[in-house]
PLY file of the C-alpha trace (Angstrom):
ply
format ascii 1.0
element vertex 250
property float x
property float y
property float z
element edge 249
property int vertex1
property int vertex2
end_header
0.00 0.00 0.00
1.30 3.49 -1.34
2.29 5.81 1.55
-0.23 8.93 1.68
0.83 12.28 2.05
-2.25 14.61 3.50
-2.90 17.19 0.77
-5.74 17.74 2.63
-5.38 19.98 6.28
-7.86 22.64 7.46
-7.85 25.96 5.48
-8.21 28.94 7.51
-11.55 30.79 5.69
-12.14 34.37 4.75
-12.67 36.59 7.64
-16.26 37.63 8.14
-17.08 40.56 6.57
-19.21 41.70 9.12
-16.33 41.19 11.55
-14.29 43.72 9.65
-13.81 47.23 10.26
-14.31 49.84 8.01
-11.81 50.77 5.19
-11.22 53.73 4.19
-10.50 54.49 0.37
-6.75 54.40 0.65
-6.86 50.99 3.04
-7.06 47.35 2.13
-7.40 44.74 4.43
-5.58 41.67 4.54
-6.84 38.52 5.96
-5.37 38.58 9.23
-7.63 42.07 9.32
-4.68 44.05 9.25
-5.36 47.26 7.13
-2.57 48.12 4.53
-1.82 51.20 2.54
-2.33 51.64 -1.12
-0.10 54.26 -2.35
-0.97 57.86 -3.08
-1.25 57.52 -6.84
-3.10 53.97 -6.85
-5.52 55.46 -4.33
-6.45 58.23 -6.50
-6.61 56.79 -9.67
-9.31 53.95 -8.34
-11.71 56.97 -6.75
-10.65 58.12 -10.59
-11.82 54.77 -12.02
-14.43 54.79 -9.86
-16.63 57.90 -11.34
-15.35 57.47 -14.61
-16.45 55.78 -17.57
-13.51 53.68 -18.81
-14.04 50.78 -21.05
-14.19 47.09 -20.39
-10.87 46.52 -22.00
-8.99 49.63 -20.33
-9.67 48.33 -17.10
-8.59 44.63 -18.16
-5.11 46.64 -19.23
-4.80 48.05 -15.96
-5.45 44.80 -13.75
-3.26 43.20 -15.85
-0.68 45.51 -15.56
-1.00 45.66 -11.60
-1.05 41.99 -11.24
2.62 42.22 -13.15
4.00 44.57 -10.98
3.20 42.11 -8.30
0.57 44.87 -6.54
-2.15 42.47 -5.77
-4.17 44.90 -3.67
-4.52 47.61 -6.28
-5.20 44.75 -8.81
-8.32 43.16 -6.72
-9.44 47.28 -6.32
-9.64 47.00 -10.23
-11.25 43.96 -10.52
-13.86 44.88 -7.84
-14.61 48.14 -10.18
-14.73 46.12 -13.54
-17.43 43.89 -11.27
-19.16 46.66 -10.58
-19.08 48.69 -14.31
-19.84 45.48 -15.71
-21.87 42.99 -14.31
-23.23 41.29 -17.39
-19.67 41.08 -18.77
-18.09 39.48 -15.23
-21.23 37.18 -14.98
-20.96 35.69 -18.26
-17.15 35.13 -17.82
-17.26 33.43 -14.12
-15.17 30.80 -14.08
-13.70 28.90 -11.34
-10.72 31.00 -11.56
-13.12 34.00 -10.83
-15.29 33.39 -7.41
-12.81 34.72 -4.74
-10.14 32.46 -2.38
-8.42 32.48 0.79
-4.53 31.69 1.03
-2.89 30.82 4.29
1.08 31.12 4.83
2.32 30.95 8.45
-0.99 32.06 10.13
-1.53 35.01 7.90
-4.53 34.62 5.97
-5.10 36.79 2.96
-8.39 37.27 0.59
-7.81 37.35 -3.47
-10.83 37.88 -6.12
-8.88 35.62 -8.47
-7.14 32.68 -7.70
-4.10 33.29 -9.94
-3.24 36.33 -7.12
-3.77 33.60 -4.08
-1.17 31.62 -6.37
1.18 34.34 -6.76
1.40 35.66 -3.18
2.00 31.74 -1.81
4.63 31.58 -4.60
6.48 34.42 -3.17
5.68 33.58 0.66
7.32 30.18 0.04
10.43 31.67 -2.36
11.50 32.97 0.91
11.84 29.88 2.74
13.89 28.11 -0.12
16.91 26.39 1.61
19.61 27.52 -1.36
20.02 30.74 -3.33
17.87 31.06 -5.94
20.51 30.95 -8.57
21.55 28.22 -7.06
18.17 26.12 -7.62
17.36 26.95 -10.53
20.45 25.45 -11.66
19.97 21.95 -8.91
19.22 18.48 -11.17
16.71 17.70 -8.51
15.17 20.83 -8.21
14.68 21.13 -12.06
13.37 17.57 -12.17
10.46 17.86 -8.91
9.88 21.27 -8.58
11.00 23.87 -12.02
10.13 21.27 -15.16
7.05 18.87 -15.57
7.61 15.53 -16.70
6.30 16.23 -20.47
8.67 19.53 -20.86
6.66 22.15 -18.75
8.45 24.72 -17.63
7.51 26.48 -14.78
10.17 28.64 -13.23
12.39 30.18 -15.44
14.89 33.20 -15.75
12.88 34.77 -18.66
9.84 34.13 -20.52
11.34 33.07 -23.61
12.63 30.30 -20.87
9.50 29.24 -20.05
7.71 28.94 -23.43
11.18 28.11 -25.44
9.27 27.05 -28.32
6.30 29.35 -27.99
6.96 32.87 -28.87
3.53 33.94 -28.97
3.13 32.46 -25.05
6.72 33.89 -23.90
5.45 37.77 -25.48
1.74 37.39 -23.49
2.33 39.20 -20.06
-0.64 36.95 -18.94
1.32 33.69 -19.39
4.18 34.55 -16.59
4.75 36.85 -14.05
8.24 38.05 -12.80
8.72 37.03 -8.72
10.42 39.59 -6.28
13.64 37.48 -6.92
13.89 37.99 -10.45
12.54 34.78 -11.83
9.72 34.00 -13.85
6.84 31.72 -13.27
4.54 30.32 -15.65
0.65 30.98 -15.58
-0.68 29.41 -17.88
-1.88 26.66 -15.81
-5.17 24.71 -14.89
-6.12 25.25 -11.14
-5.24 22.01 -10.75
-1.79 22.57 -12.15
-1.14 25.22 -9.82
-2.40 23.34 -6.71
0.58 20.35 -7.70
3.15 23.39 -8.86
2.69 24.85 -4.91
2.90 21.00 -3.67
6.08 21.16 -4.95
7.43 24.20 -3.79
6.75 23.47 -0.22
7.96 20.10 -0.50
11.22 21.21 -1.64
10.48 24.27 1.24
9.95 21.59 4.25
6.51 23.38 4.18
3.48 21.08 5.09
0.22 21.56 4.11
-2.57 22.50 6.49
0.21 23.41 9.04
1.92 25.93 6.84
0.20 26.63 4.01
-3.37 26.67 2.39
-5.68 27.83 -0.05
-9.23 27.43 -0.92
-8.61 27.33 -4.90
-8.95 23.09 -4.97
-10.98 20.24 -2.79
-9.27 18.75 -0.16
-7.28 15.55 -1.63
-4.93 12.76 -0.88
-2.09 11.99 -2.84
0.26 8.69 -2.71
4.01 8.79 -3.12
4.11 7.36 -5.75
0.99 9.41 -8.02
3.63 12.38 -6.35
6.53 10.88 -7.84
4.78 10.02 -11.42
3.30 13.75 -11.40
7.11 14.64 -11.52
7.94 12.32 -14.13
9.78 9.99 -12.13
7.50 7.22 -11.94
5.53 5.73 -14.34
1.29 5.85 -13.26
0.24 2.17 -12.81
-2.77 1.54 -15.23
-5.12 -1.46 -14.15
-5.14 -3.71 -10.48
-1.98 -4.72 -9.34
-4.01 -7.82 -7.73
-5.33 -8.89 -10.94
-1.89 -8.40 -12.88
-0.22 -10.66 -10.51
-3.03 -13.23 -10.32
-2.27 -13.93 -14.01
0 1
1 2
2 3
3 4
4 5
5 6
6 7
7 8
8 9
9 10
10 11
11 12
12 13
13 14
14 15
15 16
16 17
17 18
18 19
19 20
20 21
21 22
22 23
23 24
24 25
25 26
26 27
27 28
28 29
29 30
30 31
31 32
32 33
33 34
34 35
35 36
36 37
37 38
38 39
39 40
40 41
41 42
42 43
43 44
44 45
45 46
46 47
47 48
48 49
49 50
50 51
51 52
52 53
53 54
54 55
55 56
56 57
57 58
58 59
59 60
60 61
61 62
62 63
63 64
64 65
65 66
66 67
67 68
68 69
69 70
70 71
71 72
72 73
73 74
74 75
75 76
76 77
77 78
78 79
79 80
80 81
81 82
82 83
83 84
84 85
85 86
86 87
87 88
88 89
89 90
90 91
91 92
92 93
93 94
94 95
95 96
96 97
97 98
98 99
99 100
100 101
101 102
102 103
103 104
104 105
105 106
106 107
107 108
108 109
109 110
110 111
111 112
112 113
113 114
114 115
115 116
116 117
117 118
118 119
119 120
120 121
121 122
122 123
123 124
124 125
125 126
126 127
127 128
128 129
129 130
130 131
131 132
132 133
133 134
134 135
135 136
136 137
137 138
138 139
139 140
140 141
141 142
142 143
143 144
144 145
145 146
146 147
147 148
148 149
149 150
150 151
151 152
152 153
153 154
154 155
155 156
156 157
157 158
158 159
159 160
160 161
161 162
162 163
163 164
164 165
165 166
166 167
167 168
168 169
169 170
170 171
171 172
172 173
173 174
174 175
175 176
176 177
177 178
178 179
179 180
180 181
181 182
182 183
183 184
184 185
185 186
186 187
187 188
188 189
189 190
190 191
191 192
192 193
193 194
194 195
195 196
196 197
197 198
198 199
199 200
200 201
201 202
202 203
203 204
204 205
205 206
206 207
207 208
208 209
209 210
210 211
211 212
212 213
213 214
214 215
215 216
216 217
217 218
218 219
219 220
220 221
221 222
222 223
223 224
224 225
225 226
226 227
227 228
228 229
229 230
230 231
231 232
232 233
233 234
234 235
235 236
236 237
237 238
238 239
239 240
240 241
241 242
242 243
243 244
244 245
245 246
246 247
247 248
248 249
């Protein structure tokens, strides 16, 4: 019998809203309710945004934008405008990617409206508890083969994004594919939920972060996961197809 590793643990949920306090226009709050300070300009350009009639599209520029500079507060103040400019528009493009998460680090809790921000922040939360130099890594056999590659020639952290998409010029020029970490490197976005969930697995496996005790997010269902589907999700094992019991009976 495969050993299990618990993929499961108890995420630690939104905090109430009505247990909030108040935030002011130039306040966000994180989920540990700690308030935190937008910037002077980002302030005033969402009351901008706010009364003003932008289009669709020039607010999709700007929350893109912001989610590439890595300033996931002013990015969900965007996205809460676009929902409110355009409801039809947000309501027929809900996906699962679009309902709202938690992510849990260390006991700080922290709401995103999209999931690929609750991806990014845990990213960067774990990046700092990497045992070895990033340049170092990012160079390791083992770290390319469990954590940076995928076992069909995935990439997903990279130096560039011509890295990541070496064959793909039209993915490695989309700002949407990849996003550039605090460290310099790049990660790769263009990945299921699903995808992202085994990408962060990773990380904090090759972190000594445990899941439920360190980290969490509400993005997937709580799972199980064997060694070995663990190994053959990295490419070092092959999946076993069929029952054992019956293969051996024959």
């Amino acid at each position: 019998m495969a050993r299990s590793l618990s993929r499961s643990g108890t995420a630690q949920g939104k905090v109430a809203k009505s247990a909030r306090p108040k935030v002011t226009s130039n306040q966000v709050i994180t989920g540990t309710g700690e308030m935190t300070e937008l910037n002077q300009r980002e302030t005033n350009l969402l009351n901008t945004l706010k009364v003003s009639k932008y289009s669709h599209k020039e607010l999709q520029s700007l929350l893109a934008d912001a989610t590439k500079d890595n300033r996931l507060d002013f990015a969900d103040g965007i996205q809460e405008i676009i929902d409110q400019q355009y409801p039809q528009l947000v309501e027929n493009s809900t996906s699962e990617n679009d309902k709202g998460y938690s992510a849990t680090f260390k006991g700080k809790t922290r709401d995103f409206g999209k999931v690929v921000h609750a991806y990014i922040w845990l990213i960067e939360s774990m990046i700092d508890h990497l045992p070895s130099a990033p340049e170092v890594l990012l160079n390791d056999h083992v770290f390319q083969q469990t954590v940076a590659h995928g076992k069909r020639g995935a990439r997903y952290f990279a130096q560039s994004p011509e890295a990541l998409f070496p064959s793909d010029s039209e993915r490695s020029g989309d700002p949407r594919k990849s996003h550039r970490l605090k460290n310099g490197w790049f990660i790769n976005l263009n990945l299921s939920t699903e995808q992202k969930d085994e990408r962060l697995f990773a990380l904090a496996n090759a972190c000594a972060l445990h899941q439920g005790i360190d980290w969490s997010w509400t993005a997937v269902s709580d799972a199980q996961i064997s060694l070995d589907e663990l190994l053959a999700s990295f490419g070092l094992l092959p999946k076993r197809t069929g029952n054992p019991d019956e293969t051996n009976s024959r």
